[in-house]
matplotlib code that plots the C-alpha trace (Angstrom):
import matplotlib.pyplot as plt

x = [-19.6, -19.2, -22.0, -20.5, -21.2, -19.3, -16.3, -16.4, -15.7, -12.9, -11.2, -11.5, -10.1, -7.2, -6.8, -7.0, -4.6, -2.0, -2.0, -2.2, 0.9, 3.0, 2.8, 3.2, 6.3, 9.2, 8.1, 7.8, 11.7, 12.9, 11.2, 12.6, 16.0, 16.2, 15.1, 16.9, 20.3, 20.1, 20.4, 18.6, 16.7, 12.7, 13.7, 11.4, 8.6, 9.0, 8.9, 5.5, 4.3, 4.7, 3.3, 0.4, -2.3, -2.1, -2.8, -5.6, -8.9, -9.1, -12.6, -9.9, -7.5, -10.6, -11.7, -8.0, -8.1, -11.4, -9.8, -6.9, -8.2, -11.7, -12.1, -11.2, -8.2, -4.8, -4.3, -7.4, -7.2, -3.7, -5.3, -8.1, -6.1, -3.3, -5.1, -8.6, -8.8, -10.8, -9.8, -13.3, -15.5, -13.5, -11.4, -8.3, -9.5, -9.7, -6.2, -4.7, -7.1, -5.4, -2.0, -1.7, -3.2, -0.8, 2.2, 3.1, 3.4, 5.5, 7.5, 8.2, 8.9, 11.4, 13.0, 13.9, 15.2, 17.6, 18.6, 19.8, 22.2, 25.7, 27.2, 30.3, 29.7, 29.1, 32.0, 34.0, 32.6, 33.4, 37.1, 37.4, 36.0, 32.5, 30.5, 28.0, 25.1, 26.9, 27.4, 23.7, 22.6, 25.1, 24.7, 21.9, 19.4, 19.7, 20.4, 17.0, 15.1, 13.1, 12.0, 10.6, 9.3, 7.3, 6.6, 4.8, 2.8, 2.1, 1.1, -1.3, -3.1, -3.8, -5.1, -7.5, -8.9, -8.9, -13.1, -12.7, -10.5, -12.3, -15.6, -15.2, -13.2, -14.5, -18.0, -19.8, -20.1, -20.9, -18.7, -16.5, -15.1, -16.6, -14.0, -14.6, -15.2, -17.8, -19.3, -19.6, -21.1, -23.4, -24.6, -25.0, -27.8, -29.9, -32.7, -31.3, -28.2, -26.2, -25.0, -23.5, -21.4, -20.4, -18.9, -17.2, -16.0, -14.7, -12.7, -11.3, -10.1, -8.3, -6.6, -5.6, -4.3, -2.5, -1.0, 0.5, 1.3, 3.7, 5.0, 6.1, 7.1, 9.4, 10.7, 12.0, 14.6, 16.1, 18.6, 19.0, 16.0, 14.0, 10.1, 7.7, 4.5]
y = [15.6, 14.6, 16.0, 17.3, 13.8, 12.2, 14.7, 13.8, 9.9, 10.6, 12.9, 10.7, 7.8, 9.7, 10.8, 6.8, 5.7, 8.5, 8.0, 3.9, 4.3, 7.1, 4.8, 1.5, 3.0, 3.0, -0.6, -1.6, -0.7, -2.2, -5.6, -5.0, -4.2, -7.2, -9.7, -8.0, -8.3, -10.2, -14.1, -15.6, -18.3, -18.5, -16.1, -17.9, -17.7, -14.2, -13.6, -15.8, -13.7, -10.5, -11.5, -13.4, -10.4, -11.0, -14.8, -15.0, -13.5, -9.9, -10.8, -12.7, -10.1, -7.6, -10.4, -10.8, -6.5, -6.9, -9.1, -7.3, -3.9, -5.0, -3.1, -6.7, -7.2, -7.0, -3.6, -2.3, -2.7, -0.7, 2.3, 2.6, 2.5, 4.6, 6.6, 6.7, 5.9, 3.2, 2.3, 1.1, 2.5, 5.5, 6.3, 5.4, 2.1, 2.2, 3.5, 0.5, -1.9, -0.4, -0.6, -3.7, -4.9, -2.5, -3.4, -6.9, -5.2, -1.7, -4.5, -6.5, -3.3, -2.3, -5.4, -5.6, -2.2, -2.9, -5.9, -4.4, -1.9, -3.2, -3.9, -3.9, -0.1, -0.1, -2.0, 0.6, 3.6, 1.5, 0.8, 4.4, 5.5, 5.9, 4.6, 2.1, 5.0, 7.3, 4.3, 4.3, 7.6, 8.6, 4.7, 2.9, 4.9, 7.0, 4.4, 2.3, 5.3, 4.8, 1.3, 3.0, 5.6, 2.7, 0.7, 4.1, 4.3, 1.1, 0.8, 3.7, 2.0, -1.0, 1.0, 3.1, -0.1, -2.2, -3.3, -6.8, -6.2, -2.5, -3.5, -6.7, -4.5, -0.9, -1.4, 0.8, 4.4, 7.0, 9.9, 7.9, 4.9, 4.8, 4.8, 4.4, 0.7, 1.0, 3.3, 1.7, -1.5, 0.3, 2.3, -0.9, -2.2, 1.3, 1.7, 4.3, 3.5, 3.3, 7.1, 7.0, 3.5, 4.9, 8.1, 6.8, 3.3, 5.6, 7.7, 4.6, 3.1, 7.1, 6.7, 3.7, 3.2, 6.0, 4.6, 1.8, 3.8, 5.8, 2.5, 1.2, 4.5, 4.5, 1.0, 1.1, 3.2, 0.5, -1.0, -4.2, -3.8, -4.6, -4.4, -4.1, -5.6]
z = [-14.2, -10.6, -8.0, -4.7, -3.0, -5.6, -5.2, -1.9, -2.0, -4.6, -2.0, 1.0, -1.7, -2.3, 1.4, 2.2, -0.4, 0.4, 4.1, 3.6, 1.3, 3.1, 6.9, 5.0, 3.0, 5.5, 6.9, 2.9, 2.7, 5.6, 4.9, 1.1, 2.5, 5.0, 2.1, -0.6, 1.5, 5.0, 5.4, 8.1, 9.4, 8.2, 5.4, 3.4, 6.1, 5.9, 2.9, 2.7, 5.2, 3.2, 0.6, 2.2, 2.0, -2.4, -2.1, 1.0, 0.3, 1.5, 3.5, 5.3, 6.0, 7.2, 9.5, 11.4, 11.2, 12.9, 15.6, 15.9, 16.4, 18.2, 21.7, 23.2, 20.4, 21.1, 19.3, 19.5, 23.4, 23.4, 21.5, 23.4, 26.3, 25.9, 23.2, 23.6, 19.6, 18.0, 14.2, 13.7, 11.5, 10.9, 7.8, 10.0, 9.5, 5.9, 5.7, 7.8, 5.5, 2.3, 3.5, 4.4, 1.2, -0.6, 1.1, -0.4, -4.3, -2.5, -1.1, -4.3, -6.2, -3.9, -3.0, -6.7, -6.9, -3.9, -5.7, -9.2, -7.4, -7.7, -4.4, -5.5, -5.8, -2.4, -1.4, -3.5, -1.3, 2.0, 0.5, 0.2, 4.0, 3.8, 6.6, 5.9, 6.3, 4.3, 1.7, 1.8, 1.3, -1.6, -3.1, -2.3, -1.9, -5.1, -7.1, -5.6, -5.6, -8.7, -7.4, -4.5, -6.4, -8.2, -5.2, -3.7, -7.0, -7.0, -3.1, -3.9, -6.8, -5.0, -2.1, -4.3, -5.7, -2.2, -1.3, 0.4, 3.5, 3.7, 4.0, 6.3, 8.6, 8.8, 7.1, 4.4, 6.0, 3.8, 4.6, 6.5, 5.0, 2.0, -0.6, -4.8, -5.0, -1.7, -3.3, -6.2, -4.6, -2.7, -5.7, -7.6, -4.9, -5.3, -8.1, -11.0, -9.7, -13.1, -13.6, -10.6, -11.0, -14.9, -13.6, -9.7, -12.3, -14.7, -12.1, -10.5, -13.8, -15.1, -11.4, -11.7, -15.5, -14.8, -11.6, -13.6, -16.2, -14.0, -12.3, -15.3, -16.8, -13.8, -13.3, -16.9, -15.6, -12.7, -14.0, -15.5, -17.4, -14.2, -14.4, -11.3, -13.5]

ax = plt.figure().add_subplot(projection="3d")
ax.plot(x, y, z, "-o")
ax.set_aspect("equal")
plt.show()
């Protein structure tokens, strides 16, 4: 059983991980859309970019969030200014560390679901009249929509599990930003501190399994026999 301190870091978890993946979703599709179906110049590039957060270590990613949104960084100086917000140390923070860690895999998973619809369905519905947004919504979007649905579960997995980026960038702060793997470290370094890891590691690997569980679950219906894992 979970004591009411307990309950509390698996609520603000969930509240991270839910925000982080609701924000990062409509940027996730459009970056899936553009590489799924646009030709350009530095494609490539972009697409390294995207995916650079699952390849650099996520101490590294924290440490360009701490430039970015330090008082004297580039965003941080424009929400302070026109918002009198700081990110820092606040489970804002948190939210932005999880989502851009999350947003490589909701990208992927989408990106691939985009792919497998058939475009000559789409060209069939232009033939016929339909606008290119109307093509979309009556098309694309259902036909993709259980890649996204799989790129959001996804997204939200890797936020719930997300430590390196979190701490470097928004610290430990109980109450705050301390999400299940903080907490987990910090209860690691106290004395007696092995109930608490068993029952916080247990919650964070029910959450998860069953994250992935529902991912694949999901992606098994895309077509093509398409798998996000």
């Amino acid at each position: 059983m979970l004591n009411a301190g307990e309950w509390g870091i698996v609520l603000l978890s969930l509240k991270v991980g839910g925000v982080a993946v609701l924000a990062t979703l409509p940027v996730a599709f459009a970056l899936a859309w553009l590489l799924a179906r646009a030709r350009f110049p530095g494609k490539v590039l972009v697409d390294a970019l995207v995916h650079l957060p699952l390849v650099v270590p996520p101490v590294v990613t924290g440490w360009l969030l701490l430039l970015a949104f330090a008082p004297a960084g580039p965003l941080g100086m424009w929400l302070e200014h026109w918002f009198g917000i700081t990110v820092l140390f606040r489970w804002t923070g948190a939210a932005i560390a999880a989502a851009v860690m999350a947003l490589p895999l909701m990208v992927r998973a989408i990106r691939l679901s985009i792919e497998a619809v058939d475009r000559r369905l789409e060209q069939a519905a232009r033939t016929l009249g339909a606008s290119p947004a109307r093509s979309f919504r009556s098309i694309t979007l259902p036909l993709s929509l259980p890649g996204v649905i799989a790129g959001v579960v996804l997204g939200f997995a890797r936020a719930l599990g997300e430590f390196g980026a979190t701490i470097t960038f928004v610290s430990n702060v109980p109450g705050e930003t301390q999400t299940l793997p903080l907490a987990i470290y910090a209860a690691l370094q106290t004395p007696d501190g092995e109930g608490t890891v068993l029952r916080l590691a247990g919650i964070s690997v029910l959450l998860s399994l069953a994250a992935l569980v529902a991912s694949e679950l999901i992606a098994r219906r895309m077509g093509r026999g398409t798998h996000v894992l």
